[in-house]
Structures are given as structure tokens and as C-alpha cells.
N, C-alpha and C positions, 0 to 999 in steps of 0.2 A: 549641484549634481550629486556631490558623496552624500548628502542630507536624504535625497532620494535612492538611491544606493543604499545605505541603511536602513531607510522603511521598507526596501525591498527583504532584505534580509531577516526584518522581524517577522514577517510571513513565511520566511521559508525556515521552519523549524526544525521538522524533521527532515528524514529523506531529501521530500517535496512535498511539501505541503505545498494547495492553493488558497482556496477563500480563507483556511481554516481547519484544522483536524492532524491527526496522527497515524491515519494509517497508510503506507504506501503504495502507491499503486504499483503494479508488475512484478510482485512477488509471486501471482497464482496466474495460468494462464492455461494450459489443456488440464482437463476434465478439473475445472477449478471448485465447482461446487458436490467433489464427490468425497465424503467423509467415510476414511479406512474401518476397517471392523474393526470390533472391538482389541481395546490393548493399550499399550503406551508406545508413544513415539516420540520420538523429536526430528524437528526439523530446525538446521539452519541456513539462514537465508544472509548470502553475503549480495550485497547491491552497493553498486556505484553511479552514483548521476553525475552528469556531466554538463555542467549550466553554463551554453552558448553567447545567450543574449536574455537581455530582461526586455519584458513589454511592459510599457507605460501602461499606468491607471488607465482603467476603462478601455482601452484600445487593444489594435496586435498589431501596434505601431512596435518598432524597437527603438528600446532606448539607445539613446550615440554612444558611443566611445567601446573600450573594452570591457565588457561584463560578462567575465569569468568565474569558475569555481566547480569545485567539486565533493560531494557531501558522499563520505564510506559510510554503511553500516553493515554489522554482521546483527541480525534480530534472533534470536534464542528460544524459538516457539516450542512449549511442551504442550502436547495435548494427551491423553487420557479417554478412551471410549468405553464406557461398561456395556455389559449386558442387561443391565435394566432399560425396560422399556417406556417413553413417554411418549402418550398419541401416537404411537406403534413404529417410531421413531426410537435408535441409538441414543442414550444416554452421553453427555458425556463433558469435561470441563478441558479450560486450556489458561497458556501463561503466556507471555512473550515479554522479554527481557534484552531490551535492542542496545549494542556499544554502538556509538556514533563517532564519527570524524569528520567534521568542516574545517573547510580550507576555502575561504571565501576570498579569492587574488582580488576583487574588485576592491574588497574592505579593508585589505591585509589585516584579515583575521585569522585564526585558527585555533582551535581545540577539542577535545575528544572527552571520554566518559562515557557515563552509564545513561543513555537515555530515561523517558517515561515508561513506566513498566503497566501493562495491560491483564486484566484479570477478568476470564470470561467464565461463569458461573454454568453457562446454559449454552450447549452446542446441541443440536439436534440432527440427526444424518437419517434418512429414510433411503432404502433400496427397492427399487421396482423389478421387471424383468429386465426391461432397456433404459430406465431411468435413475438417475439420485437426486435427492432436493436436501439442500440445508437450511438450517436457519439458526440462529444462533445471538446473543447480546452478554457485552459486558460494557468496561470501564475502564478509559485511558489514563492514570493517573497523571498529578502534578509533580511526582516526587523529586524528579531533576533539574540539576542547576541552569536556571534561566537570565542569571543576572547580567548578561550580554545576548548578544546577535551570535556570535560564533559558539556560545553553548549548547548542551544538547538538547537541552530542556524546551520545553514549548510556554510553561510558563499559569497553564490553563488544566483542565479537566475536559473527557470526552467520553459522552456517551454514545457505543456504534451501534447498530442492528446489523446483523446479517441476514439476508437471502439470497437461494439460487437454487439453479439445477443443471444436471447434466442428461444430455438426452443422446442415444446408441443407435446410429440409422443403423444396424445388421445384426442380425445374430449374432457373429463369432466378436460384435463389438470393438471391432478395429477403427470404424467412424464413429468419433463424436463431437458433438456439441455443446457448449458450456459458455454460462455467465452467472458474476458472481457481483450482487451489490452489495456494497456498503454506505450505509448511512451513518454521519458522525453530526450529533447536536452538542455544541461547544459550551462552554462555560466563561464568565471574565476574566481576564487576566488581572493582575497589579497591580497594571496603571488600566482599568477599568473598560478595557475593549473588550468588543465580546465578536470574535469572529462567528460569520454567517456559518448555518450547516454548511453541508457539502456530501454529495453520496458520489463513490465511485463506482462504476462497472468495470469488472474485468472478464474479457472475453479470450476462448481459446478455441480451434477447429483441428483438432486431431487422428491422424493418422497413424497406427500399429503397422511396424515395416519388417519383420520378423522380433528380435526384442526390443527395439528400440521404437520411440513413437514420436514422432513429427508433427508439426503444425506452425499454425499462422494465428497469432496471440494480440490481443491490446487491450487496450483500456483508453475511458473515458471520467473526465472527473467534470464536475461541477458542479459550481456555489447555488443553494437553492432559497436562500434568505441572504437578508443585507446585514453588511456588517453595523455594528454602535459602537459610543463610546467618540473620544475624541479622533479626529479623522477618517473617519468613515461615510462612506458615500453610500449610494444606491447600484454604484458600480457591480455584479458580479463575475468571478473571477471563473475561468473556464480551461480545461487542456485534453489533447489528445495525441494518441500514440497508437504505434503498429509495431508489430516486430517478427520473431520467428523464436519457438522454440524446441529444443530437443530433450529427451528424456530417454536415461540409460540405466535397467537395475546391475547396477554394478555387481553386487555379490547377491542374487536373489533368495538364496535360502537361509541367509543370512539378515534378509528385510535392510538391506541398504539398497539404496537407490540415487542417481546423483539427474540434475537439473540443470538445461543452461539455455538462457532465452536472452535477448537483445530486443529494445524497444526505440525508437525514433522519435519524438514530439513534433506530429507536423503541423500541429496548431496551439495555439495556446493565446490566451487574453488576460489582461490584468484586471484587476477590480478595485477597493480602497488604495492598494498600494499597486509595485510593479510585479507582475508574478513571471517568474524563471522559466526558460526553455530550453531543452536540451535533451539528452539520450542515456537511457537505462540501460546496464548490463547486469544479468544477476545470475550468481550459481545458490543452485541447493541441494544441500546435504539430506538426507533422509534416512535415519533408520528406526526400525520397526524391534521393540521388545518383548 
């Protein structure tokens, strides 16, 4: 059982990783796919998962016993929008520089560090009268220490794509609409696996209540290729989540703004290995320069 317990763990890299990949889902959730105007920002994003039970390879069977843990990260996202325009679309580039902490009780592992650092050359944001669309691609590096299950590091290289959009049922834009994908094509690790892609959707349904805006938030992840390499199956690894989030500009003229959403996993499947289930909490920081 701990032999299996550790393969579960090699999959769970970051955050939450499933089949494969580094980016986490339930960081963006109302008007997720709408890119600010030109300027510098930063955004940090603290998230805590909270891992229940593991499901067996291929099933959403759960595995026996206690299979606990919980993975912190604060992610360090700088983004940058110019005024130049490309295909009539915002210019603009970004960073993201994630500290992680695993405490995996199943494993009695732990450790923390500078996660893999991400570098997006090309963000594009387009504004309509009722609408936004993004799209955007960079690269997840290797740079962090993998030489264990409890490090932060994933071990691998990741290339994402981004797309989405937001869409304003009314005028004054108090309803909207929003999903944002993400596609991650993985690279081999060390010891020569090469986890399957994996694209996530993350969706948000928002409501404006005088300053503050409301909604009904989640996300969707899954493996879209098979994993290789030693132990790897045909198996694909799958999860899903719902939650609720709030959004308050705390000091507006100031361009701070703070975020806080809660997610639930009420489904989730394994694939090569066991993949984790469990619940998101996340705050985020935002201010605008």
C-alpha cells in the first residue's frame, strides 16, 4: 500500500496536479478570461488543497485506509500589458514564481521551496462592448528541486496554451460569463515518463452587488493523452470541482483588490497512478501599478 501511496504522490506535484502538468486549477474563477488594461500588476495567489482520499488507477474507486495531506502555495504572478497592439488585441507578457509546502501525512513527508517558475512571452486580451477573449502561451520550467515526492518541483517541462472569454448579459455588466482553458503538453521526466497532456477549464458566473461581486465558480480538469514510459497505462486521469467566490476592491483608487473562493472536488478518477481528491481554498491579492 505505501509503494502505492508514493506513486500517488509522484503525480501530485504541484498544487494538484492530475495526469500531468503545473498549472492549478481554482486560481481564476469570475470574469476569468478578462485581461486588465494596460499597466503592471501583480497578483498573489495563496491556495490550500486539502487531499481527502486517493482514487485508485483507473477507477473513483477510493483507496483504503487514511490518505491524507495538504499542499500550501502562495504563486507570485507578475503580469505587464502594454499599449501595443497585436491582431487588435492588448499586448502583453507575465511571470509566475510559486513558494510551495507539502505535508503529505499519508507519506510522512514534508517540504517547502521555490516551486517551477513559468514564463509567458505572449498574452493577448481583446475588449468588445459586452465581451473579453484571451489567449495567451508560454513555459513551465524544470528549475526546482524534484529529487523526492515531497519537493516542489515536478521534475519535467510544460508547455501551456491559453484560451477564453468573458461575456456581459447587460449593459451596466453586472452579469457575466466566463471560461478559461488551459492546455499543458508535458515533457519526460529523469526517470523517463512523460505524463499525458491535460487541459483545464475554469469557469465563473458572476454577479456585481453594489462593490462587491459574487458568484458560483469551478473548474474541470482532464487527461487528453496516455501517459509512457515505465508504468504507464491507457488509464486517463480526470477531476471536478464547484465552489463559490467573492470579490472586494479593497482600496479602489489605489488598484488593490482582494479575492476569496472555496472549491469542493465532487468527482475525481485516477489514471497511471492514484489521483488525490479533496477541497480548494484560495485568497488573492491584487494590485494594480
Amino acid at each position: 500500500m505505501k509503494k502505492i501511496v508514493l506513486a500517488a504522490l509522484a503525480t501530485v506535484a504541484s498544487v494538484c496536479a492530475t495526469a500531468g502538468g503545473h498549472y492549478v486549477p481554482g486560481v481564476e474563477g469570475i470574469q476569468a478570461a478578462s485581461v486588465p488594461p494596460p499597466g503592471m500588476y501583480y497578483l498573489g495567489y495563496l491556495v490550500n488543497y486539502s487531499i481527502d482520499e486517493l482514487r485508485a488507477p483507473g477507477s473513483e474507486t477510493s483507496l483504503p485506509g487514511s490518505n491524507t495531506g495538504t499542499v500550501s502555495a502562495l504563486a507570485n504572478r507578475f503580469v505587464y500589458i502594454s499599449n501595443t497592439k497585436v491582431l487588435g488585441a492588448d499586448y502583453g507578457v507575465e511571470a509566475i514564481v510559486p513558494v510551495i509546502r507539502k505535508s503529505m501525512a499519508f507519506a510522512g513527508e514534508s517540504s517547502s521551496g521555490i516551486g517551477d517558475v513559468y514564463l509567458g512571452p505572449l498574452v493577448l486580451g481583446w475588449h468588445g462592448g459586452n465581451w473579453d477573449a484571451v489567449a495567451a502561451a508560454g513555459l513551465w520550467f524544470d528549475n526546482a528541486n524534484s529529487d523526492s515526492i515531497s519537493k516542489p518541483g515536478n521534475g519535467y517541462k510544460s508547455t501551456m496554451l491559453t484560451g477564453g472569454g468573458t461575456y456581459y448579459f447587460d449593459a451596466a455588466k453586472s452579469w457575466s460569463g466566463s471560461a478559461l482553458l488551459r492546455y499543458e503538453m508535458n515533457s519526460k521526466d529523469d526517470r523517463g515518463f512523460e505524463p499525458g497532456d491535460q487541459v483545464t477549464m475554469e469557469w465563473g458566473i458572476g454577479k456585481t452587488v453594489g462593490p462587491v461581486q459574487l458568484g458560483l465558480v469551478g473548474y474541470d480538469q482532464w487527461q487528453t493523452s496516455d501517459d509512457t514510459g515505465t508504468g504507464a497505462s491507457n488509464d486517463r486521469a480526470e477531476r471536478h470541482a464547484i465552489g463559490v467566490e467573492v470579490v472586494y476592491p479593497l482600496m479602489k483608487e489605489a488598484g488593490v483588490m482582494l479575492k476569496a473562493a472555496y472549491y469542493d472536488e465532487y468527482s475525481a478518477k485516477g489514471g497511471s497512478n492514484p489521483q488525490a481528491k479533496g477541497s480548494t481554498l484560495r485568497f488573492t491579492f491584487v494590485k494594480a501599478f
